[in-house]
DRENPA-3360 file (N, C-alpha, C; in nm, 2 decimals, always signed):
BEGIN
1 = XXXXXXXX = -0.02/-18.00/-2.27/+0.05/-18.10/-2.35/+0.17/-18.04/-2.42 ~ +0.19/-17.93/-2.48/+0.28/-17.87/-2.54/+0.40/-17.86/-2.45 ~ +0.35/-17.78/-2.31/+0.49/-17.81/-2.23/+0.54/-17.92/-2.22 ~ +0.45/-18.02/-2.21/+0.49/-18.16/-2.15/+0.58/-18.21/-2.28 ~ +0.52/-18.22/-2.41/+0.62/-18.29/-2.48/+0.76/-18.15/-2.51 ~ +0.72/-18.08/-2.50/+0.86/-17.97/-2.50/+0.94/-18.02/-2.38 ~ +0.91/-18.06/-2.29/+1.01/-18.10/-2.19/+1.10/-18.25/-2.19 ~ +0.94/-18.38/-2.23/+1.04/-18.47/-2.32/+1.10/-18.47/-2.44;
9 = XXXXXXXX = +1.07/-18.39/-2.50/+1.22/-18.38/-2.66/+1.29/-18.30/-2.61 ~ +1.33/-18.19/-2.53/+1.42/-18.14/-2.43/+1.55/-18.29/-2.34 ~ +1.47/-18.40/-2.31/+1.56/-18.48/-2.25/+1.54/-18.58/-2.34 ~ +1.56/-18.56/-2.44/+1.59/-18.68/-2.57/+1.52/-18.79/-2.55 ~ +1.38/-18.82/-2.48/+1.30/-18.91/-2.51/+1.28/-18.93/-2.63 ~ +1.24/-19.03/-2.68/+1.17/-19.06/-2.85/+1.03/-19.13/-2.82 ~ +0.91/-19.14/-2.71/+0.80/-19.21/-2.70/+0.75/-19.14/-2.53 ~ +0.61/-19.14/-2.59/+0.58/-19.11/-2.47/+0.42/-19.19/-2.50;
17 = XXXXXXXX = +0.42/-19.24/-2.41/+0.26/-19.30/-2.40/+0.11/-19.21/-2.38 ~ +0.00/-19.28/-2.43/-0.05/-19.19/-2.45/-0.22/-19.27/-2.44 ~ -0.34/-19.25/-2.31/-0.44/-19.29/-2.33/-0.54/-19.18/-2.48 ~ -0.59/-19.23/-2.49/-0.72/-19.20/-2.58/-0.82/-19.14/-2.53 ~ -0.90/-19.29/-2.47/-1.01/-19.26/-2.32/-0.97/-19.21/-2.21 ~ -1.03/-19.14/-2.16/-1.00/-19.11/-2.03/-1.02/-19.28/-1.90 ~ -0.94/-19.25/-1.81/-0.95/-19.39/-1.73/-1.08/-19.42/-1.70 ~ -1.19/-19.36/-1.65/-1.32/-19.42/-1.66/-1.42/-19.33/-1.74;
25 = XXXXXXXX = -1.54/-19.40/-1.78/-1.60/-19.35/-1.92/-1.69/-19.24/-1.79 ~ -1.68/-19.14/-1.93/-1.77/-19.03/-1.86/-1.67/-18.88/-1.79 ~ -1.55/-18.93/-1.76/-1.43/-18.85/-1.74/-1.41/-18.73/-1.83 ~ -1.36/-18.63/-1.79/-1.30/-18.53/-1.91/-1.14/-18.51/-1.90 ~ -1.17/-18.42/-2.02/-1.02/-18.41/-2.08/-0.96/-18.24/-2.03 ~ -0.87/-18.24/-2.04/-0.78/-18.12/-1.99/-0.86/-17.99/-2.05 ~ -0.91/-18.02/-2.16/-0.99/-17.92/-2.21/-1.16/-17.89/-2.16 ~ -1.19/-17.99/-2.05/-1.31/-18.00/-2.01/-1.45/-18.10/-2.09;
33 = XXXXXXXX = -1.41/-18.19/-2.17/-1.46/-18.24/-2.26/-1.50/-18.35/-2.23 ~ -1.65/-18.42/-2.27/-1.60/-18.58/-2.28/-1.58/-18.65/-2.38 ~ -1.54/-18.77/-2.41/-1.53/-18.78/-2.55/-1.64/-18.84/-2.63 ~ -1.79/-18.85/-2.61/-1.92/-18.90/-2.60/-2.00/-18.80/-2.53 ~ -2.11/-18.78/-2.66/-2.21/-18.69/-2.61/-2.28/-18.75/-2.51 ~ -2.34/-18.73/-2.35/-2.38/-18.83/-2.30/-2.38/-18.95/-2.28 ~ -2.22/-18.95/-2.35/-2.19/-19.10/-2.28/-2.23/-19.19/-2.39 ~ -2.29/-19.16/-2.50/-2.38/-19.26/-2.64/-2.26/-19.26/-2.71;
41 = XXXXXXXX = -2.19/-19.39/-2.71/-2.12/-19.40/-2.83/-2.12/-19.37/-2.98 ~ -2.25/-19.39/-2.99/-2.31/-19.33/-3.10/-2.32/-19.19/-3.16 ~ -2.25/-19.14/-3.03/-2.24/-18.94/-3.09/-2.09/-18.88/-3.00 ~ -2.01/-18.91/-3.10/-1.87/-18.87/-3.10/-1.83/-18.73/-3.05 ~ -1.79/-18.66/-2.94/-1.81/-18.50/-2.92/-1.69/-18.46/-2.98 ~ -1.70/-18.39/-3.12/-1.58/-18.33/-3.19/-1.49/-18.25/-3.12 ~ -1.57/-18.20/-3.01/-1.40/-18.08/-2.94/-1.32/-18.17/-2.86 ~ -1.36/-18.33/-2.83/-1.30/-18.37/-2.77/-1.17/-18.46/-2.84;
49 = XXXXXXXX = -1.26/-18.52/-2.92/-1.14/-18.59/-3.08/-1.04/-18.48/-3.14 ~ -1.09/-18.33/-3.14/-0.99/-18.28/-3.20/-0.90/-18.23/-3.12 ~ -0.87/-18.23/-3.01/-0.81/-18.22/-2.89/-0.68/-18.34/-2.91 ~ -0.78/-18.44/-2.93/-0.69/-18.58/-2.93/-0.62/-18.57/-3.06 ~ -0.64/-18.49/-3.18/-0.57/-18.48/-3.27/-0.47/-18.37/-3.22 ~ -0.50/-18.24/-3.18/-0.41/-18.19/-3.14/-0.28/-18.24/-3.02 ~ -0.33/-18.35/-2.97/-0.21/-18.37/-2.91/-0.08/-18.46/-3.00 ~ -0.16/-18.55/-3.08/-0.08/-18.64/-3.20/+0.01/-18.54/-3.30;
57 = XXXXXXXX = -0.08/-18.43/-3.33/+0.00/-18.35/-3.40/+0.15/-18.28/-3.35 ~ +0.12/-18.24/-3.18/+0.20/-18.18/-3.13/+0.30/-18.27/-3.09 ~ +0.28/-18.38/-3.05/+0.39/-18.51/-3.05/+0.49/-18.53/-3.16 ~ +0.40/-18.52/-3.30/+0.50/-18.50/-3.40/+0.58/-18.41/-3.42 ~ +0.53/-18.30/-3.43/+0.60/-18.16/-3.41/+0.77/-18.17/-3.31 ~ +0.72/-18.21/-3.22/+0.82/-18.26/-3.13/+0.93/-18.32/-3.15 ~ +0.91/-18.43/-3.30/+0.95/-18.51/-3.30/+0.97/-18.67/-3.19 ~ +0.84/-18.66/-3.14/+0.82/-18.80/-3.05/+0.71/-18.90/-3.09;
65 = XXXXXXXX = +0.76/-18.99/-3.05/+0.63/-19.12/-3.09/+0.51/-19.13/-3.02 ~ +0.41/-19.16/-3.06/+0.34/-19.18/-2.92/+0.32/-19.34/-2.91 ~ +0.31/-19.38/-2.80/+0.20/-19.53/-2.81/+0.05/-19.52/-2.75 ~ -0.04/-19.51/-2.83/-0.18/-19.50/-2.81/-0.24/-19.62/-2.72 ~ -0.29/-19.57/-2.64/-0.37/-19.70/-2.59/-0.52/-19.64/-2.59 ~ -0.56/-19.74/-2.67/-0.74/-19.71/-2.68/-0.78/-19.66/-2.52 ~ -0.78/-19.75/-2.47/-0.90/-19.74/-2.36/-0.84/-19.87/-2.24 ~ -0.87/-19.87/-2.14/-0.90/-20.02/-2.05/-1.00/-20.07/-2.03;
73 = XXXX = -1.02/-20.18/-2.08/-1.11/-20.27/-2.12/-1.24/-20.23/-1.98 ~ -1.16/-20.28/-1.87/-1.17/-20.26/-1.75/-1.32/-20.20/-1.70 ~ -1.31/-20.02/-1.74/-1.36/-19.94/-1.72/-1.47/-19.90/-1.77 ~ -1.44/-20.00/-1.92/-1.57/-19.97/-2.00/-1.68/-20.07/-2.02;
% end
């Protein structure tokens, strides 16, 4: 993610979109994570939320927007 938004504030983007969830539930994240212990909504897996804060953070840093999209309804 660092490279990636270093490359769009490199070409003067201001927004880059941005899922939450992964496209279907149970999926991981670049860090190998899911975002649900087992899939129980009810137990939040912190390495995976702070992941998701590190990428918000680094977006700003960048100076870029993001637009968050929760989830697709779809999948879950």
């Amino acid at each position: 993610v660092d490279k990636y938004f270093e490359d769009r504030a490199s070409k003067q983007f201001s927004a880059v979109l941005a899922h939450i969830l992964p496209w279907r539930q149970g999926e991981k994240n670049a860090a190998g994570e899911t975002a649900f212990v087992g899939n129980d909504w009810n137990k939040p897996n912190e390495r995976y939320w702070a992941h998701c804060d590190h990428v918000v953070n680094q977006a700003a840093a960048k100076g870029l927007y993001l637009g968050i999209l929760p989830m697709w309804t779809r999948n879950y």
